[in-house]
VEXDREN-2710 file (C-alpha; in Angstrom, 1 decimal):
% VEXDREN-2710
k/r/px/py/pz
1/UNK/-20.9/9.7/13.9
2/UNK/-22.3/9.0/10.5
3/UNK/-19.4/8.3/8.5
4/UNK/-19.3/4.7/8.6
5/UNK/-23.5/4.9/7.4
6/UNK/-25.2/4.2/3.8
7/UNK/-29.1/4.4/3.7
8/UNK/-31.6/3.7/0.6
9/UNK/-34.8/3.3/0.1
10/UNK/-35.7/0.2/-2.5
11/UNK/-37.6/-2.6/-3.5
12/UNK/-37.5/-6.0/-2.0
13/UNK/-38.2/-9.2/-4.0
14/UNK/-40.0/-11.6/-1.7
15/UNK/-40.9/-15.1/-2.5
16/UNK/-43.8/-16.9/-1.2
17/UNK/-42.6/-18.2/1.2
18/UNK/-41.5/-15.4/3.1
19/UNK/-37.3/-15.7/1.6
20/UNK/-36.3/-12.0/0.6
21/UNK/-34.6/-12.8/-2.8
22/UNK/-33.2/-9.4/-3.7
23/UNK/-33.4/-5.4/-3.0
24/UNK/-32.6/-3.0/-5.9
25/UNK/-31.7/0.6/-4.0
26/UNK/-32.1/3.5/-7.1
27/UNK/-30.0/6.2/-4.8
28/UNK/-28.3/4.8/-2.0
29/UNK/-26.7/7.7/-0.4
30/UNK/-23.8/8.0/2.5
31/UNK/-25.5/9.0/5.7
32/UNK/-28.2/8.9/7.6
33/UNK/-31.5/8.2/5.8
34/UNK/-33.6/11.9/6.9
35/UNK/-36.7/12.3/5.2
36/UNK/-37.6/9.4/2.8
37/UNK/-41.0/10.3/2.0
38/UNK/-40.6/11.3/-1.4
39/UNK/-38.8/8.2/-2.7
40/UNK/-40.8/5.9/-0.9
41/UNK/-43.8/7.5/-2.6
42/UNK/-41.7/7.3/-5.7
43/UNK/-41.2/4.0/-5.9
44/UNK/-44.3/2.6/-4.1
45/UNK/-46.5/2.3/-7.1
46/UNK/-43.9/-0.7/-8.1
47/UNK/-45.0/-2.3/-5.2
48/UNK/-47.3/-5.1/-6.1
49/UNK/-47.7/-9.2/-6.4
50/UNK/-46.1/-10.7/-9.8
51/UNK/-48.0/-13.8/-9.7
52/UNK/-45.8/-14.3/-13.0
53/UNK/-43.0/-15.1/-10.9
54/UNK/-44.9/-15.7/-7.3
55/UNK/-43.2/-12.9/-5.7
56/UNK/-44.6/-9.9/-4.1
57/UNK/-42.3/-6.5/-4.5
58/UNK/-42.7/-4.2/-1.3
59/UNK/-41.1/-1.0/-0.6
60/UNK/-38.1/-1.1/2.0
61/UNK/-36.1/1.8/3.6
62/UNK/-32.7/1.1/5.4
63/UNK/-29.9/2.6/7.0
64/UNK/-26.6/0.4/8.0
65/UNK/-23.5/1.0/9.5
66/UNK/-20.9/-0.5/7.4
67/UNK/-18.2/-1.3/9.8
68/UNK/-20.8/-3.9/11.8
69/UNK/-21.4/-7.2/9.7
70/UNK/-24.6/-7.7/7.7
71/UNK/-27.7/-8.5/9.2
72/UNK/-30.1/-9.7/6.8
73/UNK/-30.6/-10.1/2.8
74/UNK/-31.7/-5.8/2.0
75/UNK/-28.8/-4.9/4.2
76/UNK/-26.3/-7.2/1.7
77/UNK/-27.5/-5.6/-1.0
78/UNK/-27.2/-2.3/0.3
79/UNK/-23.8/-2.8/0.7
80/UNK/-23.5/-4.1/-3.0
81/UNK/-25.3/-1.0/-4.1
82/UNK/-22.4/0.9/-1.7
83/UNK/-19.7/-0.4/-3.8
84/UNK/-21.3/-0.3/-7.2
85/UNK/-22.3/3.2/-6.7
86/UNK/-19.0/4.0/-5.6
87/UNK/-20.1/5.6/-2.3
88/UNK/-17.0/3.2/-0.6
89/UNK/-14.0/1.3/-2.2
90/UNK/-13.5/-2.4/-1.6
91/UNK/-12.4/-3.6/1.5
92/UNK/-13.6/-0.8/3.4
93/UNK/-16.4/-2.2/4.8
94/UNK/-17.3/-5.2/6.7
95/UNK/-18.6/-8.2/4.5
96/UNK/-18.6/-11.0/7.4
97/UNK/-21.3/-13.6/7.0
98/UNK/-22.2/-12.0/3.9
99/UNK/-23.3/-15.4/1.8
100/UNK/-25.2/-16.7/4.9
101/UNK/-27.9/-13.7/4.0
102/UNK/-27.9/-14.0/-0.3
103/UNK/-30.3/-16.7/-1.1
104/UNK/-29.5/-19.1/-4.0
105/UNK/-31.9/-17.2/-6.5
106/UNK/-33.0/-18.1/-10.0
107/UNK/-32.5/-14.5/-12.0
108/UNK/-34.5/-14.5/-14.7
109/UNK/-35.3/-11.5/-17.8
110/UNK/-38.4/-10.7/-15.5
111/UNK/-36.3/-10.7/-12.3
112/UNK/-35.1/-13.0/-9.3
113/UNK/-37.1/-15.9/-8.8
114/UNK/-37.3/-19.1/-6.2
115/UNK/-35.6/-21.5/-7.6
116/UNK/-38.8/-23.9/-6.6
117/UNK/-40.7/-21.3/-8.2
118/UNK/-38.8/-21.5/-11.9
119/UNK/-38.9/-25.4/-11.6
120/UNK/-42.8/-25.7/-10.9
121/UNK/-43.8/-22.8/-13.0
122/UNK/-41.4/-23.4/-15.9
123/UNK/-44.6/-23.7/-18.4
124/UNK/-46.1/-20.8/-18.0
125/UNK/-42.9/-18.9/-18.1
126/UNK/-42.2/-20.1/-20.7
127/UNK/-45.6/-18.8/-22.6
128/UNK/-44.9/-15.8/-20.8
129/UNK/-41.3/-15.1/-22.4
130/UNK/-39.4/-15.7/-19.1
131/UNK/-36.3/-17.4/-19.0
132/UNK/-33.8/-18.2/-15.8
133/UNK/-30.2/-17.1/-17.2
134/UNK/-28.8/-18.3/-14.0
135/UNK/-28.7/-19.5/-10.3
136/UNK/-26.8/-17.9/-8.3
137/UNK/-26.0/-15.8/-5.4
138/UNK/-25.4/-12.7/-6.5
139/UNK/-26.9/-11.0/-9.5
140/UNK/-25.2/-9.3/-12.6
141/UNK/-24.6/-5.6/-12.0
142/UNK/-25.9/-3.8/-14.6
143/UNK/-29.7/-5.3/-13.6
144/UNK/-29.3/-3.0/-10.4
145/UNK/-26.9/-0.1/-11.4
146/UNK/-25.3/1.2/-14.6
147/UNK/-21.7/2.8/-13.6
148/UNK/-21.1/6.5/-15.4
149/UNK/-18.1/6.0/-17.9
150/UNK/-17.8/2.1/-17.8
151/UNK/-17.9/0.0/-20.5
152/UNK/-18.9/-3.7/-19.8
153/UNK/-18.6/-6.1/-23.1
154/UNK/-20.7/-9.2/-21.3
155/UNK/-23.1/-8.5/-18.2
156/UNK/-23.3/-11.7/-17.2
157/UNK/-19.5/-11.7/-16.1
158/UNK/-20.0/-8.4/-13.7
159/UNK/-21.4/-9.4/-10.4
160/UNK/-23.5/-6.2/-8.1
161/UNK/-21.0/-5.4/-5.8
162/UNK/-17.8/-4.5/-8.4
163/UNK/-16.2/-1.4/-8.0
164/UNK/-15.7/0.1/-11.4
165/UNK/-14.2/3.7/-12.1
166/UNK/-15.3/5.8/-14.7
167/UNK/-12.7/4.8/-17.7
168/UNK/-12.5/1.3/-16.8
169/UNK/-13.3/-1.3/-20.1
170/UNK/-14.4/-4.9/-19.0
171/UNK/-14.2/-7.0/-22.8
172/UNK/-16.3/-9.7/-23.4
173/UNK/-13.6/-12.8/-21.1
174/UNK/-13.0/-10.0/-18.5
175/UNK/-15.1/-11.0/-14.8
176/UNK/-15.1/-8.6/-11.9
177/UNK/-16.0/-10.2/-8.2
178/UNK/-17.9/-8.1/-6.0
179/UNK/-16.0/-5.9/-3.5
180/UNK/-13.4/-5.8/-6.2
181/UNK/-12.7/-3.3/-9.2
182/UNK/-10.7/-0.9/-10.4
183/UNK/-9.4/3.0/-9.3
184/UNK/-9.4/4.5/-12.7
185/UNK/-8.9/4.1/-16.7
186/UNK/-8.5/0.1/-16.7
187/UNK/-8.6/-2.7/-19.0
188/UNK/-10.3/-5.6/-18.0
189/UNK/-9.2/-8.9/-20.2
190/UNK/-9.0/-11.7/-17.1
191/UNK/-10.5/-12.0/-13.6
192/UNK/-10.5/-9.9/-10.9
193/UNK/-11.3/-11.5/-8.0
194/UNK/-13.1/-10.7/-4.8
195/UNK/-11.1/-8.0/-2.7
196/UNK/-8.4/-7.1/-5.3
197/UNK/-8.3/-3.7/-6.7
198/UNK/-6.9/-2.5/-9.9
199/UNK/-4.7/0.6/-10.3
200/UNK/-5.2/3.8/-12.8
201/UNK/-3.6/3.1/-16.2
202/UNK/-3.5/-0.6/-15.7
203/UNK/-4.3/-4.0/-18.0
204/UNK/-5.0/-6.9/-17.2
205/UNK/-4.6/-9.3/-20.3
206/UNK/-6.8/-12.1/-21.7
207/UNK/-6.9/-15.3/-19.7
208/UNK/-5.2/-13.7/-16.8
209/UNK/-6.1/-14.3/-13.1
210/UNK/-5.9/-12.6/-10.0
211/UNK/-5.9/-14.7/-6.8
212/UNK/-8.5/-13.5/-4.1
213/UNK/-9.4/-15.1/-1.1
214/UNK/-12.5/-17.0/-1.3
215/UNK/-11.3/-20.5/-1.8
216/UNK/-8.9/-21.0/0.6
217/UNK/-6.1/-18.5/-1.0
218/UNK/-4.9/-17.3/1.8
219/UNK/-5.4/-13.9/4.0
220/UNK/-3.7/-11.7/1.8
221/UNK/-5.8/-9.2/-0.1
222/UNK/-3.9/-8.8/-3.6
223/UNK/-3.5/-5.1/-5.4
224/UNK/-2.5/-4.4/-8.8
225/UNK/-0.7/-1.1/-9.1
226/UNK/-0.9/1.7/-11.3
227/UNK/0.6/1.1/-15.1
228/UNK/0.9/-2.0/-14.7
229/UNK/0.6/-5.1/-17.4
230/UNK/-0.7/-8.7/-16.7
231/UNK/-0.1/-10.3/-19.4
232/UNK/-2.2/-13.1/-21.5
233/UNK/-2.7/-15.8/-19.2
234/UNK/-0.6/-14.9/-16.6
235/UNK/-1.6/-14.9/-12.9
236/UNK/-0.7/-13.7/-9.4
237/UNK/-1.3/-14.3/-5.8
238/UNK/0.7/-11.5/-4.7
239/UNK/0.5/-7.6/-4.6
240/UNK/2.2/-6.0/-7.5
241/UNK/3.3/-2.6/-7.4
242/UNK/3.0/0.5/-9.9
243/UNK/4.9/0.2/-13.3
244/UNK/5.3/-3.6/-13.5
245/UNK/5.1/-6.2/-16.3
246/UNK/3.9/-9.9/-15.6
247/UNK/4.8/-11.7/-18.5
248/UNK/2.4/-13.7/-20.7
249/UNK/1.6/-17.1/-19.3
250/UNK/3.6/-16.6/-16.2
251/UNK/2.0/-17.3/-12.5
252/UNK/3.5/-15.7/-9.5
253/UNK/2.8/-16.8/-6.5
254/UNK/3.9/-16.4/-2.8
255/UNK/6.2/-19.1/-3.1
256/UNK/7.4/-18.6/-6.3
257/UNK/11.5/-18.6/-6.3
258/UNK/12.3/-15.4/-8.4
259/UNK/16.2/-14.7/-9.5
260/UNK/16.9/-11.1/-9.3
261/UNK/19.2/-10.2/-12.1
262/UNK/19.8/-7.2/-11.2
263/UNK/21.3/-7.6/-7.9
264/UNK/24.8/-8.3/-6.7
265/UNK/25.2/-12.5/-7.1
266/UNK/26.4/-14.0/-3.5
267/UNK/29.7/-14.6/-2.2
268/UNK/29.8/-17.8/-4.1
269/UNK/28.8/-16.2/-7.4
270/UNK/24.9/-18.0/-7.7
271/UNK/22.1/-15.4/-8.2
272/UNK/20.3/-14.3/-5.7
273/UNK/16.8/-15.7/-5.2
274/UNK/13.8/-14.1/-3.4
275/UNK/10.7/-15.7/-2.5
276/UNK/7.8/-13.9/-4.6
277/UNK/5.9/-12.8/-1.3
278/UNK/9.3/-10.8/-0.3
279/UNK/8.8/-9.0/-4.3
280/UNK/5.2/-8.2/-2.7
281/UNK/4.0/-4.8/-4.2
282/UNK/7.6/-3.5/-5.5
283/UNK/7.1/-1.5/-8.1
284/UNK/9.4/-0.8/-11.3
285/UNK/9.8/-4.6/-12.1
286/UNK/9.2/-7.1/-15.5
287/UNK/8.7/-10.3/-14.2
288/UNK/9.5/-13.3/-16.9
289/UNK/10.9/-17.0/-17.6
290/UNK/14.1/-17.0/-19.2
291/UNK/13.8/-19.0/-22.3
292/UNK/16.7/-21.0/-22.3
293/UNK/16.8/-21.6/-18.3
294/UNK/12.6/-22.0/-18.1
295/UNK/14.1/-20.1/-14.1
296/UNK/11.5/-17.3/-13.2
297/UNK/13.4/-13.7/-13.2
298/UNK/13.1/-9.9/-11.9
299/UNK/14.5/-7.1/-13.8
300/UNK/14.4/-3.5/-13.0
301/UNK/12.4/-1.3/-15.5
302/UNK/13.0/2.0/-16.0
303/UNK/10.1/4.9/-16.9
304/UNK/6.3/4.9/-16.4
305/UNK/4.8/1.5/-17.2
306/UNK/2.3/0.7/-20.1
307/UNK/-0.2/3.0/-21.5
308/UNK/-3.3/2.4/-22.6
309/UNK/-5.1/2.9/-25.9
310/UNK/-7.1/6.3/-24.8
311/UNK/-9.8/5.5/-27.3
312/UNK/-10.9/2.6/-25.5
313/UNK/-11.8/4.1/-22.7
314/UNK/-13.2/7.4/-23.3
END
């Protein structure tokens, strides 16, 4: 069975000490590798020592299975190329372990670097032009790959490994994890965090944040739905559904109490209350504070949700 199988041919960044710092994969492809000769030939004349940097750049072919966890730095990165080249959506492969094989790296104009390296060889960098523009694990994705029909206002805030669908805008405060992105015409104005995915039609508003699960948010992978408005600010840590409104400066979260104004009130005549996690990926619902209460209430909208400025992401 191949379907679960992505293979590339690339080039590995390899310090001198033997870490492997990065892989760039031109055309990964879904599959089973076949006959490679062409590429490798292709892309062998890059390979060669940069004693600039004090990395050697060899030629690497791979083939993975995505549904086993990854085994060693070129396999991480093929499975960042995966998702960036949009050959499989977040969350559908297997990610375990995945920091244990991404090196802390210092990515510099002329490429990934040890960071021992930049330290020591600082002054001839700098009479060669070179300068680190960060540490990091992960690199910004439009070094590696350059999505058809995306728009992306600051690079440095796009990490290989997003997801991005033709249509989607990122401005200038917007940040995109990896294995995270967006399944059609979106606006990107907050952060997206690692595992959540963004629906068609959708914007998510200056300031705003999506909780992932990286730093001890929980289990729960959170989707944004179709048509749907995060306001300025504004967070959640819970799925919302299509045709929803977060208002500005509001965070949900699972344990958020929520009135639902548009229910029946109880027996007694109070409201009734819902935690957020039980309003988890409804749909057809503006979230906001009442302004003279400061309580946190539901209300049922009617119609499709917001729509987008189509000249912003042609």
């Amino acid at each position: 069975m191949t379907e679960n199988l992505v293979s590339g041919v690339g080039l590995a960044t390899i310090a001198a000490d033997g870490t492997v710092l990065d892989t760039w994969f031109p055309s990964p492809r879904a599959g089973r590798a076949g006959d490679v000769t062409d590429e490798v030939e292709s892309l062998d004349r890059f390979a060669a020592p940069d004693d600039r940097r004090n990395v050697t750049i060899e030629v690497v072919t791979l083939e993975i299975d995505l549904a086993l966890a990854p085994a060693s730095t070129s396999d991480a990165y093929l499975r960042l190329h995966a998702l960036s080249h949009r050959l499989v959506k977040p969350n559908e492969l297997n990610l375990d372990g995945i920091f244990a094989h991404l090196p802390n790296v210092a990515w510099t104009n002329a490429g990934p670097m040890h960071p021992a390296d930049a330290i020591r060889l600082r002054p001839f960098l700098q009479r060669d032009g070179i300068q680190v523009v960060s540490l990091d694990k992960f690199p910004r994705l439009t070094d590696y790959v350059a999505p058809e029909g995306v728009r992306i206002a600051d690079a440095s805030r796009v990490r290989l490994g997003a997801y991005l669908s033709p249509g989607t805008t990122v401005m200038h405060e917007g940040f995109v994890n990896f294995n995270a992105g967006t399944l059609g015409n979106s606006m990107i104005e907050g952060r997206v965090s690692q595992g959540v995915v963004i629906g068609d039609g959708s914007d998510i508003g200056g300031g705003a944040s999506i909780m992932g699960t990286l730093s001890g948010g929980g289990k729960h992978r959170v989707s944004f739905g179709a048509r749907s408005l995060l306001g300025a600010n504004a967070g959640v840590g819970i799925s919302i559904g299509d045709d929803c409104v977060v208002e500005a400066g509001l965070y949900l979260t699972a344990g958020t109490k929520v009135i639902l104004v548009d229910e029946e009130p109880n027996a007694d005549g109070s409201p009734r209350v819902a935690k957020g996690a039980q309003l988890s990926g409804s749909s057809g619902l503006l979230f906001l504070r009442n302004s003279l209460t400061g309580a946190i209430e539901a209300r049922r909208r009617k119609g499709v949700g917001v729509t987008l400025n189509a000249a912003l992401h042609a």
